[in-house]
N, C-alpha and C positions, 0 to 999 in steps of 0.2 A: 547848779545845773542838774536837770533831772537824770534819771538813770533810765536807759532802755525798759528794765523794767517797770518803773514808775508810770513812763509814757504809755505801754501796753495798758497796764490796769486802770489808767485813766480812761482809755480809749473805749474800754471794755465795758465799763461801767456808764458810760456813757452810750454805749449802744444798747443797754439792757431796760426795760422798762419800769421804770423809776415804780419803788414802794412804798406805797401809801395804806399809811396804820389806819386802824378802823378810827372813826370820830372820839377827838378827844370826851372822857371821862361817860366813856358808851353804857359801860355798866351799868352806872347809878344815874342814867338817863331809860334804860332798860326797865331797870328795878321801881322809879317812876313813876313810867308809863302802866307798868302793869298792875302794882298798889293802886293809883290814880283807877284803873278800870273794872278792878277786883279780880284781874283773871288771878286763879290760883298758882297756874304754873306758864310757864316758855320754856324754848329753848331752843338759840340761835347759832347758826355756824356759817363761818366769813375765810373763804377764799382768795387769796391775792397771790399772784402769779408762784399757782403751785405750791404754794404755800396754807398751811392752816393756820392763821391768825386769830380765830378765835371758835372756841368748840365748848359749849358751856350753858349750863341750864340755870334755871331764876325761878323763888318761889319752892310750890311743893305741889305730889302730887297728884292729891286728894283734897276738898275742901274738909277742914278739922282733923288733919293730920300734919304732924310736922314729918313726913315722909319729904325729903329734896329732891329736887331735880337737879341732876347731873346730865355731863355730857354722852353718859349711855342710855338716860331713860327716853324709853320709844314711845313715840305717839304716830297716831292716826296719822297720816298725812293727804288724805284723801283725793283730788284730781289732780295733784303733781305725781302720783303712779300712775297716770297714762304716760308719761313717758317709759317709765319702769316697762310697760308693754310693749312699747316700740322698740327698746333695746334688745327687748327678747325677740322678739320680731326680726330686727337687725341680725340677732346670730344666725339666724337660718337662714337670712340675704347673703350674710356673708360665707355660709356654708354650704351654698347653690341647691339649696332645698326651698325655696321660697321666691317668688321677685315680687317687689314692689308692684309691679304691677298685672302680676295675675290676677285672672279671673276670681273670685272667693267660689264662685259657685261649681268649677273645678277642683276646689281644694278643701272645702269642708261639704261632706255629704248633709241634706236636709235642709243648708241653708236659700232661703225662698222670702222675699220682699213681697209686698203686696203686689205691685207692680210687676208682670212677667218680664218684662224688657228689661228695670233695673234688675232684677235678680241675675239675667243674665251681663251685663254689663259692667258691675258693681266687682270693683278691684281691689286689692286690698289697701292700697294709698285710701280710696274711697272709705274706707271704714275707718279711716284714722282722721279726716279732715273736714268734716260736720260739715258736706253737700250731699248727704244723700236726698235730700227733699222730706227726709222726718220734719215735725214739727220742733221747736224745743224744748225740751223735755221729753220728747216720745217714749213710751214705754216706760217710764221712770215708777210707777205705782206697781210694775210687777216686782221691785226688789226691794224700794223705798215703802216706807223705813226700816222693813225687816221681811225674811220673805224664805221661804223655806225650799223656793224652785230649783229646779237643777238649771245648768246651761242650753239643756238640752229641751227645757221645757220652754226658757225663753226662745228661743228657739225659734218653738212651734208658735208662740205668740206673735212672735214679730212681724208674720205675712201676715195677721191680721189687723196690721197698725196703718191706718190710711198716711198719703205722704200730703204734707201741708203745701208742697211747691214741687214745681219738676224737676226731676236728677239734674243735681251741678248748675241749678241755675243761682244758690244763694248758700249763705250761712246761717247754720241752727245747729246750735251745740246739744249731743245728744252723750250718753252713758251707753247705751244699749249697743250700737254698735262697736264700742269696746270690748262688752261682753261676747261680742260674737266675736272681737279680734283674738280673744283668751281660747275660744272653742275652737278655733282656725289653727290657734300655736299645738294644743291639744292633737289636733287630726294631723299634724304634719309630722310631729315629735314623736307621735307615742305616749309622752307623758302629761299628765296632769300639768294643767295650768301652774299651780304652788309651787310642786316639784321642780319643772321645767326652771321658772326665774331663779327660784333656789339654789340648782345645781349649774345655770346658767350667764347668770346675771348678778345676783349676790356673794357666794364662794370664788369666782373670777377676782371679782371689785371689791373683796375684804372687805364685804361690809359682814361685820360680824354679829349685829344685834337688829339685824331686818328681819320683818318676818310677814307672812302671805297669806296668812291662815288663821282663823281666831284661837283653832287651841292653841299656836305657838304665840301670838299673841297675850291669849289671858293664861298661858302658862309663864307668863315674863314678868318676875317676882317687880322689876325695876321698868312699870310701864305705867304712863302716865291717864287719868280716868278723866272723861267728857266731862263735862257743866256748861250750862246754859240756861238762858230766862225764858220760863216759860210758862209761867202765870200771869196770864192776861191774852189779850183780843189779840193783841199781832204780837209775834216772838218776837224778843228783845228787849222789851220796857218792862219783863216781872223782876221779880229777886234772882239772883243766882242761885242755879240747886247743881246738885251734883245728878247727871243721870246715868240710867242702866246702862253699863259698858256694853251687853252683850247687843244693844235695840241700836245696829248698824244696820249698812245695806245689808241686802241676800249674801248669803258666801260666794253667789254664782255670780254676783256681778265685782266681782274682786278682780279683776282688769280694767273696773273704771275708775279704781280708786279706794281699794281697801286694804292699803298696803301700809307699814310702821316702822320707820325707822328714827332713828337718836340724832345727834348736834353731832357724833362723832361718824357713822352713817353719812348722814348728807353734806360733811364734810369731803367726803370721799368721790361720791359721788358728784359734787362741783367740779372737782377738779377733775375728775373721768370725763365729764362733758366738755369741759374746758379749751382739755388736751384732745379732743376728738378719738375717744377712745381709749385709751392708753391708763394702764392701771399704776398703782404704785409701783407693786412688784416687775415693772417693765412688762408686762404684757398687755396685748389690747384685746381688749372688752366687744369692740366691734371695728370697723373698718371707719377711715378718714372717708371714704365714699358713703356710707351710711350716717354719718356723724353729719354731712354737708344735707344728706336727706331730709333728717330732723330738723333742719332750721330753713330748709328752702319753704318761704311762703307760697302754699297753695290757696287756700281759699280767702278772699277779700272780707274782713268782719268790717260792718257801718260803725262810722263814728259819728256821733250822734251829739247834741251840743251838752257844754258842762257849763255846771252851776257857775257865778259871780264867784270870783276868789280862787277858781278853780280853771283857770285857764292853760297853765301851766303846765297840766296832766295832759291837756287832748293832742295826742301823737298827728305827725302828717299822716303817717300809714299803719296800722296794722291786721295783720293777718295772720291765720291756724296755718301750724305747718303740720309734723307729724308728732304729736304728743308736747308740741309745745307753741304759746304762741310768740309771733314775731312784731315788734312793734318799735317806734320812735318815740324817743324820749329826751330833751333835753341837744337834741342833735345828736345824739347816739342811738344806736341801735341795741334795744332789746332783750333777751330773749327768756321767757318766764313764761307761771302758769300758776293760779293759784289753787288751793283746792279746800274741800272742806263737806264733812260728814256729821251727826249730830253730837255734838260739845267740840270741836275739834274744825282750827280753819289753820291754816299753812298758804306759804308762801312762797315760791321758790325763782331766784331773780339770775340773769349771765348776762353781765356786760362784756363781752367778744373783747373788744379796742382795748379796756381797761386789762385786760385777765385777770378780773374778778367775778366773784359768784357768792351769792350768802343765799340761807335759808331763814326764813323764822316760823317754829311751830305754835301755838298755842289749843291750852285744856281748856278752851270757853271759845263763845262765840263772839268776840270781843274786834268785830271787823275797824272798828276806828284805829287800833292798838296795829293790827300787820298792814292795813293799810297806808298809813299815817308814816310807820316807821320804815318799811318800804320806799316811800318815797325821800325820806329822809337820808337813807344810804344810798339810794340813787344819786341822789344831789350830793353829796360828800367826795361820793366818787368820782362824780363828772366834774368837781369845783365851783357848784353853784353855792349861791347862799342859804345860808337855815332859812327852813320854814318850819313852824310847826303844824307841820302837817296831820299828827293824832290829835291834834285842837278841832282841828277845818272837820276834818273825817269827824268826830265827835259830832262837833255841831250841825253840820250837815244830816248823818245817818238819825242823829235823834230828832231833828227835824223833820224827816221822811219818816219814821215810825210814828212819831205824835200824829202827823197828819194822817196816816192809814188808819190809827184808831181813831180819831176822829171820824172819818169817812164812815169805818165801820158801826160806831153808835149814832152817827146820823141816821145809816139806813135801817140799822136795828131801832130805831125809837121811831120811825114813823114810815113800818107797813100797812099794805090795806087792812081793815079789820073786817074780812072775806077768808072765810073758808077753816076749815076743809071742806072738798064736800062730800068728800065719801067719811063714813065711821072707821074709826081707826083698824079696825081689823079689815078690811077693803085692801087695804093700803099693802099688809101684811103678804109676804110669800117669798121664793128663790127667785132673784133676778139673776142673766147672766151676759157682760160685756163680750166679745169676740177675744180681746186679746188681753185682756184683764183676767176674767173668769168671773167665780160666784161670790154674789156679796149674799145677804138675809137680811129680810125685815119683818122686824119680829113686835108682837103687843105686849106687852108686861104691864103690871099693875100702876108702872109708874106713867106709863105711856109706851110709843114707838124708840124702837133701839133701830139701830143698823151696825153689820156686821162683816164687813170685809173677809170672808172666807179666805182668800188664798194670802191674806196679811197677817201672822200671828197679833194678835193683844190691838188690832186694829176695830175697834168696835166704842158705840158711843150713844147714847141721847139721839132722840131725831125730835128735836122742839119742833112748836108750828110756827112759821113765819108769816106767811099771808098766804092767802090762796090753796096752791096745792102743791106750795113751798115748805119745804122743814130748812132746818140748819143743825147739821150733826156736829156734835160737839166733840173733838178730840184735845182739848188741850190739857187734860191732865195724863194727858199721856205725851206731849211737846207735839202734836201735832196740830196746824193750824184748822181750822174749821171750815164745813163746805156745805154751801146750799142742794138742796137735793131738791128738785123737783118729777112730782109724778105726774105721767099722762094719762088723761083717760080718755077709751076709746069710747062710740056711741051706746056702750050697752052698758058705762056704769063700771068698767073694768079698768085696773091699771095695766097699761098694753108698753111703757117703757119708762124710766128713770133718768135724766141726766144729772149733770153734775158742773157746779163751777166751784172754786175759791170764792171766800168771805173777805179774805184778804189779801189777795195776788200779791203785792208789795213785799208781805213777809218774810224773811232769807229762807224762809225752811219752809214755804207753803207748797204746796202741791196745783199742777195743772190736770184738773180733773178735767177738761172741757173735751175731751178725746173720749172721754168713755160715753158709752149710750148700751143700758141695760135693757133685756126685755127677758119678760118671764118663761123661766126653765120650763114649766106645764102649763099646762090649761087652766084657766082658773074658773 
């Protein structure tokens, strides 16, 4: 006969939510994937109700260094610290300094939309949930890939960024208005954006090896370095190189994603989110009322059709809420965000129902590898069956890259054989975009260069294509390449410059089709 207490602890355990260990023999399924892909380094961390089930790094990391990755070396994690902004965000909701839905143009001086009306109507929900009617990507060449602007200069750029659709009518995932959400915590705080999450957001949530800033970054003896393929027509199909840690975004746009933390980090913060706030040490981080914020979907993202084989992935619904998005999967609910800056892509996933959450970071641009495995933990944890999903993603993403460069040496082997028609020094002078700034086009012995002024180390070849088309070359520097074309007016004058991608496809390409240059002087 059982014992009263026997029956308790049965009862008990039976109302508690059954624990499930990560997938049998994950490791050397890890370790795998990542040899199989060449990324040099990971490092993964798996939440289960409250619990830290696995915190621990793979690999090494440096390529040609036996430097390890452990559970404290930090990486890049790049557009999963938008949420990181929203939490900070969150403390001053919760500390009646702030609401969700104030005005922005009430509460940060200077800020101005192109649009007089959105400027005036633009709240700060609005700044968090990519409807302001920007295009996607807008303003992304003022910080991308490096950029020496303050906050305050984007700023001034931003009312000069035309909007691609009208306020709140659609979705277009932007950066920039992050940035401006880091200069709004600034104007309201007193402190510095770094500082503020620092003394805010990080010291609260022991997270002990995060960091907001590049010196505290590349002062962190145990932090993990970018690599990426990037010789050849479209990133992705060169060799793996290791590249310049320092050739990230701008420091000003470090709210939309230039934040670093460890397996032991984003352990932590799973379960802060988990728990709607609540830190280890029993204190809360931000309020269950803001916690419900972050996950309430505001704007509707298109789901658009998926490849053969890939059926499985296309959710009934998802949508951006505030720093993170909300979507279906499997018959569960969501809630993730991925992100990635140059050598460096992350992953960050919250199954609610389950009370589970993992992370996976990686030092290369290896999207088959957190994709793939992503969906693998998904299904584990909802009780679907394996797929080898870094197989699908493999063959899929290399199939989309072959065919970009394809496309792109079609069109490169058979332009018109027209033009120039002006003499290369024609061409030559200061052009300048409204909310870009100044690029140079300069004659050197070799030919025409072009020179992104307000871009550090942004400069390149300007070959001829056809007509009164160049195609400037950035990729030895990991940047994809872009058609330039000059106009000219009736007198024989270059009167403006645009700009497209050579190969839009690229994970790292740039949407130049927003800028439209015209000459600083007279010519």
């Amino acid at each position: 006969m059982k014992s009263r207490l026997s029956v308790a602890l049965i009862a008990l355990a039976a109302s508690c939510p059954s624990f499930a260990a990560p997938p049998a023999n994950f490791d050397q399924r890890v370790e795998q994937l990542r040899r199989a892909s060449e990324t040099p380094g990971m490092a993964i961390a798996i939440v289960e109700n409250g619990q830290t089930v696995l915190a621990r790094g793979y690999g090494v990391r440096k390529i040609g260094t036996t430097d390890p990755v452990d559970a404290d070396t930090i990486f890049m994690t790049g557009s999963t610290g938008k949420a990181v902004t929203v939490a900070a965000l969150a403390t001053l909701v919760d500390a009646g300094k702030l609401g969700w839905d104030d005005r922005v143009v009430d509460r940060l001086p200077g800020f101005q939309m192109y649009d007089s009306w959105v400027t005036r109507e633009m709240t700060v929900r609005d700044l968090l949930t990519h409807r302001s009617g920007l295009g996607l990507g807008a303003g992304d060449l003022m910080f991308v890939p490096r950029s020496k602007r303050t906050r305050a200069q984007m700023l001034e750029g931003l009312k000069h960024i035309k909007p691609a659709t009208s306020f709140r009518s659609g979705y277009a995932y932007d950066n920039i208005l992050y940035t401006v959400a880091g200069a709004l915590i600034e104007a309201v705080s007193g402190q510095s954006y770094e500082s503020y999450v620092r003394d805010h957001v990080y010291k609260p949530a022991g997270l002990l090896t995060a960091t907001s800033d590049e010196p505290g970054r590349l002062g962190t003896v145990n932090r993990a370095y970018p690599h990426g393929r990037i010789n050849g027509p479209v990133r992705g199909l060169g060799d793996l190189q290791l590249l310049d840690e320092t050739d990230q975004l701008g420091a000003a746009s470090t709210p939309a994603g230039l934040l670093a933390m460890s397996a032991n980090d984003l352990a932590k913060w799973l379960k802060i989110q988990l728990s709607h706030g609540k830190t280890e040490n029993g204190g809360q981080l931000f309020s269950e009322a803001s916690s419900a914020a972050m996950w309430n979907p505001e704007t509707i993202e298109p789901i658009g059709p998926v490849p053969p084989g890939f059926e499985a992935t296309k959710p009934m619904f998802r949508a951006y809420a505030l720093g993170w998005e909300v979507s279906e999967y499997g018959g569960a609910k969501i809630i993730s965000h991925s992100g990635g800056v140059f050598g460096f892509i992350t992953m960050v996933v919250l199954i609610p129902e389950k009370n589970v959450g993992f992370a996976i970071t990686l030092n290369a641009e290896e999207s088959a590898v957190r994709r793939g495995l992503t969906n693998e933990l998904i299904d584990h944890y909802l009780g679907r069956p394996f797929a080898d999903w870094p197989a699908k993603y493999k063959g899929l993403i290399t199939t989309m890259l072959t065919n970009a460069k394809a496309a792109v040496e079609t069109k490169a082997a058979a332009p018109a054989k027209v033009g120039p028609s002006l003499s290369l020094d024609r061409y030559a002078g200061q052009f300048k975009d409204p909310w870009y700034g100044k690029i140079t086009v300069s004659q050197g012995k070799s030919g025409l260069g072009i020179n992104f002024d307000e871009t550090p180390r942004m400069s390149g070849p300007l070959v001829h294509y056809q007509y009164d088309t160049f195609i400037a070359r950035f990729e030895d520097k990991g940047i994809e390449p872009a058609y330039v074309t000059f106009g000219i007016d009736p007198e024989g004058k270059v009167d403006r410059i645009t700009m497209k991608p050579v190969s839009p496809t690229a994970d790292f390409s740039f949407d130049y089709q927003d800028l439209n240059f015209t000459p600083v002087a007279s010519r």
